[in-house]
N, C-alpha and C positions, 0 to 999 in steps of 0.2 A: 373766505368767511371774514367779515367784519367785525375788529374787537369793543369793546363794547366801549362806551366813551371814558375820559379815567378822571372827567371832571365830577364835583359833588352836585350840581343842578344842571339843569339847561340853559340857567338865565347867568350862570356861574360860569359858564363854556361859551355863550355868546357876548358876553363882557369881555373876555379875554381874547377871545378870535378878533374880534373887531378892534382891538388896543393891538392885538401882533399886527393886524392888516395894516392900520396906523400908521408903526411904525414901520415896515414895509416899503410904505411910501417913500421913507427918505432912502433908501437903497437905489444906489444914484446912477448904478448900471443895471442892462438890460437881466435880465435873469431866469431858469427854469425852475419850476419843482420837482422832485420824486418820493418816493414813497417807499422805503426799500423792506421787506418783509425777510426778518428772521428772528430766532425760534425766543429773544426776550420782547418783542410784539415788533413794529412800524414805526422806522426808523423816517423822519422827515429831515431833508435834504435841498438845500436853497444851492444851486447852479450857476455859476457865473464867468467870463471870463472865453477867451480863444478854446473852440473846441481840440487844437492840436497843442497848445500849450502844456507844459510839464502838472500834473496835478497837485494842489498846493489841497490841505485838511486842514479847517479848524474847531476850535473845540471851545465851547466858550464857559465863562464861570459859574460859579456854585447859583441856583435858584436864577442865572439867567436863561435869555433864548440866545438863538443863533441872529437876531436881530440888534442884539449888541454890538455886531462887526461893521453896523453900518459904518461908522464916520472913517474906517479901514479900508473897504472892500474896493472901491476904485482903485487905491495904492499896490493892492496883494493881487487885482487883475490884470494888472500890464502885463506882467510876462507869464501868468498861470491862469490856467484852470481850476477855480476856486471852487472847493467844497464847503460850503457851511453845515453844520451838521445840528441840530436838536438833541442833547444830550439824553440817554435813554434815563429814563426816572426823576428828569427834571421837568419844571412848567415847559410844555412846550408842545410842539404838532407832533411829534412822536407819542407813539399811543403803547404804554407799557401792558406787556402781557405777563411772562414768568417773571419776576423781579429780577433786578442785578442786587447781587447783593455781598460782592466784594472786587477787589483788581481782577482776580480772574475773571470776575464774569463783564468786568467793563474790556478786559482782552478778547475775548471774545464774540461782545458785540462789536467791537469795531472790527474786527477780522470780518463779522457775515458784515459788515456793511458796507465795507470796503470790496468784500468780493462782488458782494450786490449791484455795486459801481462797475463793476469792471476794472479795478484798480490793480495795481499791483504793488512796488515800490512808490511811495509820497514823500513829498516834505509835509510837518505835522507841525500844526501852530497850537500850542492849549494855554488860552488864560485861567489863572488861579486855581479854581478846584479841575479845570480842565488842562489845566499843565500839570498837575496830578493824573491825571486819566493819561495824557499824551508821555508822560516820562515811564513810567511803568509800561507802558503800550512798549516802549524804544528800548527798555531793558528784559523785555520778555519775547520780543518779536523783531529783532533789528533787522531782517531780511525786509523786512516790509516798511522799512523806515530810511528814507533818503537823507532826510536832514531834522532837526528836530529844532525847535523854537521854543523858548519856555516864557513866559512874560506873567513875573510877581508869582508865580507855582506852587501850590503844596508840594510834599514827598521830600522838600530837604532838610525843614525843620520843625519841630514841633509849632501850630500854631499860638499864637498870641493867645493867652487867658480870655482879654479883656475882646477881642474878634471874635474868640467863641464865646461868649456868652454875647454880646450885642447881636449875633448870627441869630444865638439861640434865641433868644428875646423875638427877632425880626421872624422866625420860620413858625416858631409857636404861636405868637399872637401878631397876625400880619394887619398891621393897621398903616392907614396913610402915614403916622405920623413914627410908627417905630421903623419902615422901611426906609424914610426917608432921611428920618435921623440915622442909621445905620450906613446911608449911601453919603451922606455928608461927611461924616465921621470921617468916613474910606475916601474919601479926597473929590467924590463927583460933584459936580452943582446940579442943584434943583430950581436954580431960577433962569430966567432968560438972558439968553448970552451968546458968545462962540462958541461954548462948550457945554451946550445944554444937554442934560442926559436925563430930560422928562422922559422923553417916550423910553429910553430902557428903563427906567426904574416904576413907570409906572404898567409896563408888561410882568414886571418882576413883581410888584405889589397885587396885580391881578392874577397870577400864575398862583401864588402862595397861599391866595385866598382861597382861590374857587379850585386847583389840581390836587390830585388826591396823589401824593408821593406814595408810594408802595413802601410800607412800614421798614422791610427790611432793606430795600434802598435808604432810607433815612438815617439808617443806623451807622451809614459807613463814612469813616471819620478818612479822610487825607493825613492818611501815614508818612513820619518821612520811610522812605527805602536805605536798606543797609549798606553800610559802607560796603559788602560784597556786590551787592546788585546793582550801585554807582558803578565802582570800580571795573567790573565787567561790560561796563556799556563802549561800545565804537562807533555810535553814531556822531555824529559832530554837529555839535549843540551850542545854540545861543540862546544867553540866559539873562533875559532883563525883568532889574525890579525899579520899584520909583525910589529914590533915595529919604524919601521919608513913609518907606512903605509899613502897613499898620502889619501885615497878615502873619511876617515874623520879622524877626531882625535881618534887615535885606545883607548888611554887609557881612554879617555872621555868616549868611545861606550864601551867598556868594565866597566866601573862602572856601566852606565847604564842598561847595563845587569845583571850585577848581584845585584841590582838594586829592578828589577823586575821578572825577571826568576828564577820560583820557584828552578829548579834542574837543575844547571848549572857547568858545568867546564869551566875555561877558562886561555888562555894561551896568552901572546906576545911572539911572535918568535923571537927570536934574528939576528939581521944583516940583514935584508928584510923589502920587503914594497910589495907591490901588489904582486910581483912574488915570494911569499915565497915557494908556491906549487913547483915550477924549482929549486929557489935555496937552496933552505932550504928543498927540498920533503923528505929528512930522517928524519929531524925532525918530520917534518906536516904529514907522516906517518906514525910513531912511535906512535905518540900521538892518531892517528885517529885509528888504530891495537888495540890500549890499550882501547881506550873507547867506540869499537864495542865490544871485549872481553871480557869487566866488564861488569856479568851478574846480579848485583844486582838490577838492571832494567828491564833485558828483559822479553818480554812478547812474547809469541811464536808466531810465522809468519802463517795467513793467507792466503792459496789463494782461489782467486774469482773462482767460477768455470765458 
């Protein structure tokens, strides 16, 4: 049974399918779709990568899609089988049905989505409000978590006042001109360049408009996690922010973390702030290359049959 579409018009839904397609285009390897179905609706899933490679999950940030990995996704395919995933209750080809509407229930979509996969054990990449979803995911289910990757994350510190309100500003009244100020703010460029980040910002301006977030998905704020529920984690984690990162006090969150995470690498990015993954991606994938690669950790992959 088909769910019903979760956009507010049709001309709303097809503005925005046609800006994801878009950007699509720059996704500069070959790739599949799927369409994984459990019980908080269809979960959409971008393929990429060696079908016998180790399976690599990412997770992308607050009001983006899974088309934001493009300027990444060659780098994260060398040695994996890359997941991109459409996060459930944000703009994106995943079609929400029950709402998620706290960590557990974002644990539990990515368990069915994961199993949907065939997955078993992964390494887990989540930017921003998606390193929020991927850290909690790594503290509640570390069987299912190979290596964990965090880049700029909620869950360590309270956000920034002045991020949540420019947020708040951008998701209430989504206009070209408050998203775009909001993505500049946060370090991306909106003009033409090396580091153009039109097409994700303006899938992100089109998503906010025309997708109907399910009320009680909206309500849920990126918590940090307790110092018990840090402390508890064994997966071995790397944790990059930009060193002029807006979303909290990057060096503050990076004490903190090392802190309490038992098996940690962590790094500041030089010259960036939110958008280190555009502007800085050789770095941020250099580092991410190197400590999928370091096998003094790994523990062999999983899958569900």
């Amino acid at each position: 049974m088909s769910l019903p579409s979760p956009f507010k018009t049709p001309e709303g839904e097809a503005a925005f399918i046609a800006a994801y397609n878009a950007a699509m285009k720059l996704w500069p390897m070959p790739y599949e779709e799927r369409d994984i179905p459990t019980r908080f609706g269809t979960t959409h899933v971008v393929i990429t990568g060696h079908r016998n490679a180790p399976p690599l999950v990412l997770l992308h940030g607050y009001m983006g899609t899974l088309t934001s990995w493009a300027p990444n996704i060659a780098d994260f395919s060398q040695d994996h089988r890359v997941y991109a995933i459409d996060v459930m209750g944000q703009p994106g080809k995943s079609i929400p049905d029950e709402p998620v509407r706290n960590d557990d229930d974002y644990d539990a979509w990515l368990t069915a989505t994961l199993n949907g996969l065939h997955l078993g054990r992964v390494s887990l990449v989540g930017m921003s409000f998606g390193g929020w979803i991927a850290l909690n995911y790594a503290a509640a289910e570390p069987e299912r978590v190979r290596k964990l990757v965090l880049l700029s994350p909620g869950g360590l510190l309270r956000i920034n006042r002045q991020f949540s309100l420019r947020g708040m500003l951008m998701v209430f009244f989504p206009t070209r001109f408050t998203v775009n100020s909001f993505m500049r703010w946060a370090g991306f460029s909106t003009e033409p360049g090396k580091n153009d980040a039109r097409p994700i910002v303006n899938v992100m301006y089109l998503g906010m408009k025309h997708f109907q977030i399910p009320k009680d998905t909206l309500r849920i704020a990126a918590a940090p996690l307790s110092d018990y529920d840090l402390r508890k984690m064994h997966v071995p984690t790397l944790l990059l922010f930009g060193e002029n990162e807006v979303l909290c006090d990057p060096a503050k969150a990076m004490a903190r973390a090392r802190r309490l995470i038992r098996d940690l690498q962590g790094e500041l990015v030089p010259s960036s702030s939110h958008d280190m993954c555009v502007s800085q991606r050789a770095i941020v994938d250099a580092r991410i290359h190197e400590f999928l690669r370091d096998t003094r950790h790994n523990v062999p992959a999983r899958d569900v049959a």
